[in-house]
C-alpha positions as CSV (number, residue, x, y, z in Angstrom):
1,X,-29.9,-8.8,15.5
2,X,-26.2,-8.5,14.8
3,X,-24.0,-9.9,17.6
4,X,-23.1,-7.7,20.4
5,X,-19.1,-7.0,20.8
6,X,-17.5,-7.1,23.9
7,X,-16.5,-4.1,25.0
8,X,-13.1,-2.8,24.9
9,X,-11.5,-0.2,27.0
10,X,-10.3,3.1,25.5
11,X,-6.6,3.4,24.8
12,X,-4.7,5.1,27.5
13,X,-2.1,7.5,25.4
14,X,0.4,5.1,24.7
15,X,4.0,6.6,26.3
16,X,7.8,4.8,27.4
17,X,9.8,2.7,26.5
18,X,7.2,-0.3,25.8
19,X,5.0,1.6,23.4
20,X,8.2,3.0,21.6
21,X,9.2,-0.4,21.3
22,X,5.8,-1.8,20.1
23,X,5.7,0.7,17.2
24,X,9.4,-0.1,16.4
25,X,8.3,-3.8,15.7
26,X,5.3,-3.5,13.8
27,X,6.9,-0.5,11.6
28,X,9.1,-2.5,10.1
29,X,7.5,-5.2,9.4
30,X,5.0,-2.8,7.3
31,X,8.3,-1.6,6.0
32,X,9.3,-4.8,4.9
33,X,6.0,-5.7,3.3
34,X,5.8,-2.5,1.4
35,X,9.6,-2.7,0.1
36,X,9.3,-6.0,-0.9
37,X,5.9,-5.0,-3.3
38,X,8.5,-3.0,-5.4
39,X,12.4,-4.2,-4.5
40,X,12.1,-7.4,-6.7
41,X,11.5,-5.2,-9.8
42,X,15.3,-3.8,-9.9
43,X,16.1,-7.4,-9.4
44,X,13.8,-8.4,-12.3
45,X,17.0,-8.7,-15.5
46,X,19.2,-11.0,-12.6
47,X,16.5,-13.3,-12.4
48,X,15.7,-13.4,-16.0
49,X,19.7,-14.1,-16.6
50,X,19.9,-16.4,-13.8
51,X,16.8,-18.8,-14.2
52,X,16.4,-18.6,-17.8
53,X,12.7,-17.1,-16.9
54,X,10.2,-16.4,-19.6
55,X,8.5,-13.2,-19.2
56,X,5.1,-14.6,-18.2
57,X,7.2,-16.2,-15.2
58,X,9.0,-12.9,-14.7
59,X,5.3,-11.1,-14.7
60,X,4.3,-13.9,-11.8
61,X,6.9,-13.9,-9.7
62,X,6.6,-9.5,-9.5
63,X,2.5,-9.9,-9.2
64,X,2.4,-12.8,-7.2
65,X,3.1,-11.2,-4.2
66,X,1.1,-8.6,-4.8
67,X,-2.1,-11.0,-5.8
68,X,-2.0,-12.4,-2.7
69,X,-1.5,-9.1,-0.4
70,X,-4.2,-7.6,-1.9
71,X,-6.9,-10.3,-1.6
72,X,-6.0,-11.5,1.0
73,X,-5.8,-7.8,3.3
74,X,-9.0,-8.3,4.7
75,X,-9.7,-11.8,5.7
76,X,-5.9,-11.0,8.1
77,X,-7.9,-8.2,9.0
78,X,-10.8,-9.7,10.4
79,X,-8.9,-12.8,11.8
80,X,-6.8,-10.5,14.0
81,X,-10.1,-9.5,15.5
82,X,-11.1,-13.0,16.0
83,X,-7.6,-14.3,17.6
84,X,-5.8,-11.6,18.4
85,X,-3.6,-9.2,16.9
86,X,-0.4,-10.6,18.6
87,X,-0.9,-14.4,17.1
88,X,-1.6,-13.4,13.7
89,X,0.9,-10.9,13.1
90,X,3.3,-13.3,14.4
91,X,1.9,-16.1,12.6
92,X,1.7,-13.9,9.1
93,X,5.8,-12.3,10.2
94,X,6.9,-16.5,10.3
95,X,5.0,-17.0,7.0
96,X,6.6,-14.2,5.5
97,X,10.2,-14.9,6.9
98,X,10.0,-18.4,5.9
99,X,9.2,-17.5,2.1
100,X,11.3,-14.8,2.2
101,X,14.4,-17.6,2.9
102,X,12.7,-19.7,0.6
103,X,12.8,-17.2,-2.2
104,X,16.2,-16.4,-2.1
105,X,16.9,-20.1,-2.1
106,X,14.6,-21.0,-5.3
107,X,15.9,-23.1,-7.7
108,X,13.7,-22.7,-10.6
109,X,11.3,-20.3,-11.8
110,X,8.1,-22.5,-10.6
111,X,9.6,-22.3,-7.1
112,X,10.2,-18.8,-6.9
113,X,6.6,-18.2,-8.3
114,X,4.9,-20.2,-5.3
115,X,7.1,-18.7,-2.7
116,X,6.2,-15.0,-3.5
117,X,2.8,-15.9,-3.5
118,X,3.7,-17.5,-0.1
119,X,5.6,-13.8,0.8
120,X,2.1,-11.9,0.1
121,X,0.3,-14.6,2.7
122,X,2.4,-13.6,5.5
123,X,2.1,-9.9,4.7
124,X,-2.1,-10.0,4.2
125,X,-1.8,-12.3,7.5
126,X,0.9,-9.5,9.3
127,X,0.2,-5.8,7.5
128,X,-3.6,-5.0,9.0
129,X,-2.4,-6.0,12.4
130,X,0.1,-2.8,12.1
131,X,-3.2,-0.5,11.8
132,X,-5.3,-2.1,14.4
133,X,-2.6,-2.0,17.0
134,X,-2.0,2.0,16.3
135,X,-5.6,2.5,16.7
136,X,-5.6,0.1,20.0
137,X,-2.4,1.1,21.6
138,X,-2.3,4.8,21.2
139,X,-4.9,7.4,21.7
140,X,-4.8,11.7,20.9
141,X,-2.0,13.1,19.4
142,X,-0.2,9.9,20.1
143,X,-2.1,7.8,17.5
144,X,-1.7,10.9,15.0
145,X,2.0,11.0,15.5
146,X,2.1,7.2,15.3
147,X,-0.5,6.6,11.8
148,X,1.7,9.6,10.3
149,X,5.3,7.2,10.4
150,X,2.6,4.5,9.5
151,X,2.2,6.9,6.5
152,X,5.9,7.5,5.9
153,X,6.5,3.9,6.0
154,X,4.1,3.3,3.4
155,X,5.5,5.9,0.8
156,X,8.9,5.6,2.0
157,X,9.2,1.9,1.1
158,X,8.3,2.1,-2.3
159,X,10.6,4.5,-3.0
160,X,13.3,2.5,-0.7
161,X,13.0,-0.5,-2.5
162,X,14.3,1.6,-5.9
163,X,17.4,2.3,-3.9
164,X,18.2,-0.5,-1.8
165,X,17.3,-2.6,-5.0
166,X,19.9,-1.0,-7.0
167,X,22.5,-1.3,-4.1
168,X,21.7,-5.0,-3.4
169,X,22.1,-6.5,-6.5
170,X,25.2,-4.2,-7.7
171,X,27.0,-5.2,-4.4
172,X,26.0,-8.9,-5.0
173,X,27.8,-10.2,-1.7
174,X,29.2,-13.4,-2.1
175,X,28.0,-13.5,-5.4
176,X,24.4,-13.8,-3.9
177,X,23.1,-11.1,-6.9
178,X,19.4,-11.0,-6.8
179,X,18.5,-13.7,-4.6
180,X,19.8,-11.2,-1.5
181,X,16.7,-8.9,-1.9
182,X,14.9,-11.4,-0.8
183,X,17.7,-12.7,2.2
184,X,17.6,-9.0,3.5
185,X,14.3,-9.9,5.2
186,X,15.6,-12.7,6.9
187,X,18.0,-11.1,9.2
188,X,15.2,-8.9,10.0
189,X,12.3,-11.0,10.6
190,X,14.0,-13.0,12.7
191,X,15.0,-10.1,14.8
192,X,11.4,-8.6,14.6
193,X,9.9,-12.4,15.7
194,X,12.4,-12.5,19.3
195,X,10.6,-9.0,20.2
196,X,7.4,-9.4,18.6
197,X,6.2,-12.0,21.8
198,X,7.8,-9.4,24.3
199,X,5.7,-6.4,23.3
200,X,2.9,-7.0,21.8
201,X,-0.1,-6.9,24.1
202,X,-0.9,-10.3,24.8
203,X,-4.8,-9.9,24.5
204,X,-5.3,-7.0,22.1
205,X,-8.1,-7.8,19.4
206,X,-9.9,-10.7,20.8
207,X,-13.6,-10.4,20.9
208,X,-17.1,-12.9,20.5
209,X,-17.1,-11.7,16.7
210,X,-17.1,-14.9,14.7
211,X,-15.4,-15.0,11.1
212,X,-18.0,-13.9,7.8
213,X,-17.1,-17.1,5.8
214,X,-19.3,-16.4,3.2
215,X,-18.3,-13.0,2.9
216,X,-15.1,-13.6,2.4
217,X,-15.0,-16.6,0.4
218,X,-16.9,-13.7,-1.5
219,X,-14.5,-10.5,-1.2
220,X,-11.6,-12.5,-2.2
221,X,-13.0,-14.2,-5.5
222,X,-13.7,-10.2,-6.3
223,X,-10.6,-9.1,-5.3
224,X,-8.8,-11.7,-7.3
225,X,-11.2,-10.9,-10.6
226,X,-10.1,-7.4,-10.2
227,X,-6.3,-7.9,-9.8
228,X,-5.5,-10.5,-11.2
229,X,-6.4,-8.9,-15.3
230,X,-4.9,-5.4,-13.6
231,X,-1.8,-6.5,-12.9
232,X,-1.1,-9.1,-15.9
233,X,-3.4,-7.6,-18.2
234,X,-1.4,-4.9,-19.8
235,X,2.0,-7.0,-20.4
236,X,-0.4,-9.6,-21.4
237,X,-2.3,-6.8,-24.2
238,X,-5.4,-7.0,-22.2
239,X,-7.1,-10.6,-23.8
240,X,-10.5,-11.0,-23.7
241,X,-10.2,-13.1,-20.2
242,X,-9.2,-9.8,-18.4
243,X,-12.3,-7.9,-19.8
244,X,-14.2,-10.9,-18.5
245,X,-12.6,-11.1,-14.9
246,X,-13.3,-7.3,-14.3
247,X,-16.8,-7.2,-15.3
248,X,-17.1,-10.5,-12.9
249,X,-15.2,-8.3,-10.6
250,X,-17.3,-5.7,-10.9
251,X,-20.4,-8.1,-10.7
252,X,-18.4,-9.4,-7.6
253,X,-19.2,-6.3,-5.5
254,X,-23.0,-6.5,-5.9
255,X,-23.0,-10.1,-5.0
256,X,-20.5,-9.0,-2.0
257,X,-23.2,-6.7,-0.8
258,X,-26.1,-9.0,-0.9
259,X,-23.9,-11.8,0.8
260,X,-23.7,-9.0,3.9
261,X,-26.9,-8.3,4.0
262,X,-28.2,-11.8,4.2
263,X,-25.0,-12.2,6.4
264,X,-26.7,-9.2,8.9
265,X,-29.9,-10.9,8.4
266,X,-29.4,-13.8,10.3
267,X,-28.1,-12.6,13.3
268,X,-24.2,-13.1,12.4
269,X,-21.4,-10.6,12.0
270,X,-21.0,-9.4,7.9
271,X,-17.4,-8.7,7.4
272,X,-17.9,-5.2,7.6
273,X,-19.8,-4.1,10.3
274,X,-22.5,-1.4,10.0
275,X,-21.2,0.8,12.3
276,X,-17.5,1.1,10.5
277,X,-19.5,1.0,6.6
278,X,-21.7,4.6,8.1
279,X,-18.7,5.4,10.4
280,X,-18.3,9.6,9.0
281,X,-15.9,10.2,6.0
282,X,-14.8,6.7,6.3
283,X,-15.7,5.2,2.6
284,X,-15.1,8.4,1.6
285,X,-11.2,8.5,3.3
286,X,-10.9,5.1,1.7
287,X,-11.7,6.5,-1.6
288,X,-9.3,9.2,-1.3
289,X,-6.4,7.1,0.0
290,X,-7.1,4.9,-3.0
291,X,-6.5,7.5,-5.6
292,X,-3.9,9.2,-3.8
293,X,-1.9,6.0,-3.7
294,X,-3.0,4.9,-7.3
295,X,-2.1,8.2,-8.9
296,X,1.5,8.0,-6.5
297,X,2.3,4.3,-7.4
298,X,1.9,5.2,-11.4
299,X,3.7,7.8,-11.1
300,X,6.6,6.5,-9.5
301,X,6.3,3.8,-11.9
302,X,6.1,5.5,-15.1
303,X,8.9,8.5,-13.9
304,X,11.5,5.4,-12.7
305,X,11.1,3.8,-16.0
306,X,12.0,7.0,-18.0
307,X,14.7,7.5,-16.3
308,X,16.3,4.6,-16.1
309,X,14.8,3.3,-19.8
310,X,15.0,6.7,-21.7
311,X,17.6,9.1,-19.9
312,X,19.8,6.1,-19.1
313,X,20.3,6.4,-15.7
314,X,20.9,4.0,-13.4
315,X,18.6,1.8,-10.9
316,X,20.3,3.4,-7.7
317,X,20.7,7.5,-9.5
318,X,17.1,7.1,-10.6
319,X,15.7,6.0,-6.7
320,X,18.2,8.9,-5.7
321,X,15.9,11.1,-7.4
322,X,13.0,10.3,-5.9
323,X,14.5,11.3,-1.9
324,X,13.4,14.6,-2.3
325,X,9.6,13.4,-2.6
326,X,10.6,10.9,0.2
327,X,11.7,13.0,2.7
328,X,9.1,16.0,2.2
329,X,6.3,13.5,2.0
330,X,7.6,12.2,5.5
331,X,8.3,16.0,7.2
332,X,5.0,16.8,6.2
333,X,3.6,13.6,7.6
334,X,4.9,14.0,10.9
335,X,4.9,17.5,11.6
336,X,1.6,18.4,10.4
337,X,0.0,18.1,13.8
338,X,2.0,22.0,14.3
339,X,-0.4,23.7,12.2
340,X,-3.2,25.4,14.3
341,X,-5.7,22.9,14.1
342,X,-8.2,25.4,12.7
343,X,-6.5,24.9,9.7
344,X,-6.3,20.9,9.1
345,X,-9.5,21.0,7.5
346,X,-8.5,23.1,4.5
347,X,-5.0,22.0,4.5
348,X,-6.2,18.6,3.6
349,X,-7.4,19.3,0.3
350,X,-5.0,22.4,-0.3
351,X,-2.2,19.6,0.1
352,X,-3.9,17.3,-2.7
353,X,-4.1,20.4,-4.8
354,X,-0.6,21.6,-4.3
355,X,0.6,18.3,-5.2
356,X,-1.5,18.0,-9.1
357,X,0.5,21.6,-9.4
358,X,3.6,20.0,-8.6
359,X,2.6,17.5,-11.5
360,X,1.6,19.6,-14.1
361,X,4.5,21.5,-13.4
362,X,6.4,18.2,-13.8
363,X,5.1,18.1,-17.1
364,X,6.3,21.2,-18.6
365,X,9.8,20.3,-17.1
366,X,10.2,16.6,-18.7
367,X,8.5,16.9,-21.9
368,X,11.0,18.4,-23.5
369,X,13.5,14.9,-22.9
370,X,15.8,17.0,-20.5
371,X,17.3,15.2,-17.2
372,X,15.8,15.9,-13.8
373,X,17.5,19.4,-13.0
374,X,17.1,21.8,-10.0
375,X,13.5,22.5,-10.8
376,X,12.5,18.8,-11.4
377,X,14.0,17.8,-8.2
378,X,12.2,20.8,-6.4
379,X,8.7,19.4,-7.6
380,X,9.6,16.5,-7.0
381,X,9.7,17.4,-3.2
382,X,6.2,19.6,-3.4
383,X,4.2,16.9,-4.8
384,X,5.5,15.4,-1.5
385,X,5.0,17.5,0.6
386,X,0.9,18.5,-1.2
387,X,0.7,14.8,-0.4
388,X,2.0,14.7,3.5
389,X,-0.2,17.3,4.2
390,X,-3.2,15.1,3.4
391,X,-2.7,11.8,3.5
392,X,-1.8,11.2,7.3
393,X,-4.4,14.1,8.4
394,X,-7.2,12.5,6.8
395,X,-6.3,8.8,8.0
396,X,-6.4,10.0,11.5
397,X,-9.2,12.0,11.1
398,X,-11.5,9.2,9.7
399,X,-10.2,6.6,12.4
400,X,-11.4,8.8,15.3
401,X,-15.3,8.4,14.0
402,X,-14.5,4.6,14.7
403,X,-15.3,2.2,17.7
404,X,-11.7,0.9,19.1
405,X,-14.4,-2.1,19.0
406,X,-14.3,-2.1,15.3
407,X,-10.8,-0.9,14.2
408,X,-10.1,-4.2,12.6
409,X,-12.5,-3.4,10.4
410,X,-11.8,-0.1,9.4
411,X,-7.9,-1.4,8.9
412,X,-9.1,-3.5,6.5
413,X,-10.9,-1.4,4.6
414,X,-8.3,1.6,4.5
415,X,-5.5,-0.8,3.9
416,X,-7.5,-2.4,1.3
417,X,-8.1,0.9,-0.4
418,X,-4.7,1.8,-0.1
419,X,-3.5,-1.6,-1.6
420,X,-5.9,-1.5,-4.5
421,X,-4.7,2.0,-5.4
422,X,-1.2,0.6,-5.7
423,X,-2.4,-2.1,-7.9
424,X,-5.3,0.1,-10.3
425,X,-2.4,3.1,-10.5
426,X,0.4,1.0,-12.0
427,X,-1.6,-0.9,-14.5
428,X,-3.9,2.1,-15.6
429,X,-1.0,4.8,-15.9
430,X,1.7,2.0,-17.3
431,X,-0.8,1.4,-20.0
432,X,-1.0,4.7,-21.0
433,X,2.3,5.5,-20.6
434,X,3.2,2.8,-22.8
435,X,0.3,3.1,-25.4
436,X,1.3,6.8,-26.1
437,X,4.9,5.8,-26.2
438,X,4.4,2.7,-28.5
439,X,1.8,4.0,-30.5
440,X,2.7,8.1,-31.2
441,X,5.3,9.5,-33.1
442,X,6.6,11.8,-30.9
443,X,8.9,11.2,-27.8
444,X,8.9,9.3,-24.7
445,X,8.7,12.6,-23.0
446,X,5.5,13.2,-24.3
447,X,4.3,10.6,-22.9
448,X,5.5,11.5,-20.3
449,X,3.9,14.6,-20.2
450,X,1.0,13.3,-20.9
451,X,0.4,10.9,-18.1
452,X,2.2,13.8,-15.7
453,X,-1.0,15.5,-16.6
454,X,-3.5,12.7,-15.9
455,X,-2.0,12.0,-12.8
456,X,-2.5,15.9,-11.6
457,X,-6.4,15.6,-12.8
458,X,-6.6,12.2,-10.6
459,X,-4.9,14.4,-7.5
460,X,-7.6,16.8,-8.3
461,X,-10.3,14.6,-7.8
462,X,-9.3,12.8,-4.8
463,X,-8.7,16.4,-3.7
464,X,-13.3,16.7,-4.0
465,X,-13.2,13.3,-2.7
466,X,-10.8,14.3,0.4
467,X,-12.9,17.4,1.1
468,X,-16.5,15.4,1.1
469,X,-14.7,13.0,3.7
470,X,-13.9,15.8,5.9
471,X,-17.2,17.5,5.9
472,X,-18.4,13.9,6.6
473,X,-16.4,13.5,9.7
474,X,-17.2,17.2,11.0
475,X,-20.5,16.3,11.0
């Protein structure tokens, strides 16, 4: 029989100055994590100039960050549970503030390599806390209001690091150039690490549960298979290793399974309890979140690089762009709680599908090479807002079905899924987006237009996939 958990006492609605100040702290640190997954890449030609970096070395020192976030997510998840959300965010904030210093510092390529990989330790160690503490802190509408900044954070970084990229490195104070996206964090960490101690709860988190070692050991080597050919496969043409990590990947899973049960079947804790696995909607939400956020990230990459590649514009006018999208996505996610609740469970997949209308409207508008006008920038903001209405409704919907007992496990699993989708989005849309440019003819734009089109056919089916999770959770 599976270990029992010691119980833990239902959140009183979090409220004052205390809570505020709680959700300040962690915010930001999932802000930094986020913005520094896609700050570096405006930085990418200083680095190359400065270092003398080949482009295998530039392709490690943008995925190495992300490698280690990713499989690492889970594992911070799970040791949060074990000692305490408080330690190991603060342990994973040091981590990251450290490398972060150490980054902008690096002397060589080599360096910078093995301190970005040291940046996505600290996050994997610090992001899942951020989740865990929502769902233990803050209870009703509270915990809704709270997981939809968590939301805004998460889509408002991305497109943040476009901007503050391009602003960085032009300003290059004291001739820092691209080594000061990386310094920015400092400043900030160390702030976040004098009020982390004072109000984060002391005890959150800690339970009997003992770590899965086996089950991890197992979950990462799968995670690494999988991301490891995604993100360098494409720049790398796919080689035959890649095919071979992602069928081991995919082989990974099964074993990953088996591990659990065998895990279960001697009376320890599997990584992923039972109850959060059948919790309602759950796998499904996670499913959803992934193609939401894979379809976003490819999109976001794909439309920055035509506009900064193919209509010339700039790093800092092309992240301009994107603040309509921004700021709808983060209206919708904190408002939606003002629609009469007998309409959030329609309005959940109404939103997906008014965002793959935005895209295929987006389509139509840049195929033809033009600029992003008037029209552009108004889809631009409806695709937003399609996915605001969704994404933060969902979220909280699914985390209600699940034990405050178990919420490190379900924040692993969501941010897992919402991680992955970052990672499968940009390497699956980029290589089509650069197949049909490199290989047609016709136009950028067609391209384009093309993967414009994909992308609203993915929104479509995480729009079936968002509406089996809901009927799930009603249930």
């Amino acid at each position: 029989m599976i270990q029992m958990l010691r119980p833990a006492p239902v959140p009183e609605p979090a409220a004052g100055r205390r809570s505020i100040a709680l959700l300040v702290v962690i915010l930001t640190a999932q802000f930094m994590a986020v913005l520094d997954g896609s700050i570096v890449n405006v930085a990418i030609p200083s680095i190359r100039a400065d270092l003398d970096t080949s482009g295998a070395a530039l392709q490690l020192i943008v995925a190495g960050y992300v490698i280690a976030y990713a499989a690492l997510l889970v594992g911070g998840a799970r040791l949060g549970d074990r000692f305490t959300q408080r330690r190991v965010f603060v342990a994973g904030l040091v981590v990251f503030t450290l490398t972060s210093l150490a980054c902008g510092l690096a002397w060589n390529e080599a360096s910078l390599m093995v301190f970005r990989f040291g940046q996505g330790v600290g996050a994997a160690a610090m992001v899942p806390q951020v989740m865990t503490l929502i769902q233990r802190t803050f209870a009703g509408a509270a915990r809704a209001r709270a997981l939809s900044i968590y939301a805004a954070i998460v889509s408002g970084g991305v497109v943040a690091g476009q901007i503050l990229g391009g602003l960085i490195v032009d300003a290059d104070v004291a001739g820092s150039g691209w080594r000061a996206v990386f310094l920015v964090n400092v400043p900030l960490g160390l702030a976040l690490l004098v009020l982390a101690p004072r109000v984060l709860p002391v005890t959150a988190g800690r339970t009997d549960r003992t770590v899965d070692g086996p089950g991890l050991v197992t979950l990462t080597a799968t995670v690494l298979l999988l991301v490891v050919p995604l993100v360098l496969g494409r720049e790398l043409g796919f080689p035959l290793w890649s095919w071979l990590c992602l069928g081991a990947g995919v082989l990974g899973l099964v074993v990953f399974v088996l591990v659990e049960r065998a895990v279960a079947g001697h009376g320890r804790d599997p990584l992923f309890a039972p109850q959060v696995v059948g919790a309602p909607g759950l796998i499904a939400t996670a499913a959803t979140l992934l193609l939401v956020m894979g379809t976003f990230s490819g999109w976001l990459f794909v439309s920055a690089i035509h506009l900064q590649s193919d209509l010339g514009y700039s790093a800092l006018r092309a992240g301009v762009q994107f603040l309509p999208m921004g700021v709808a996505f983060a209206v919708a996610g904190l408002y939606w709680q003002r629609v009469p609740a007998r309409w959030h469970t329609l309005m959940i997949p109404f939103g997906l599908v008014a965002s793959a209308m935005s895209l295929g409207w987006l389509a139509w508008l840049l195929g033809d090479g033009a600029g992003v006008g008037p029209a552009a920038s108004i889809a631009f903001g409806l695709y937003g807002l399609g996915n605001g209405l969704a994404f933060s409704p969902l979220m909280t919907r699914a985390l209600a079905a699940v034990p405050i007992t178990l919420a490190a496990d379900a924040s692993g699993i969501l941010v897992t899924g919402v991680q992955m989708g970052i990672v499968v989005g940009i390497a699956s849309i980029g290589s089509v987006f650069f197949e049909l440019a490199g290989t047609t003819t016709a136009s950028t734009a067609d391209a384009v237009a093309v993967v414009h089109l994909i992308c609203a056919a993915t929104t479509l089916v995480a729009a079936v996939s968002a509406t089996i999770a809901v009927r799930r959770i009603r249930r």
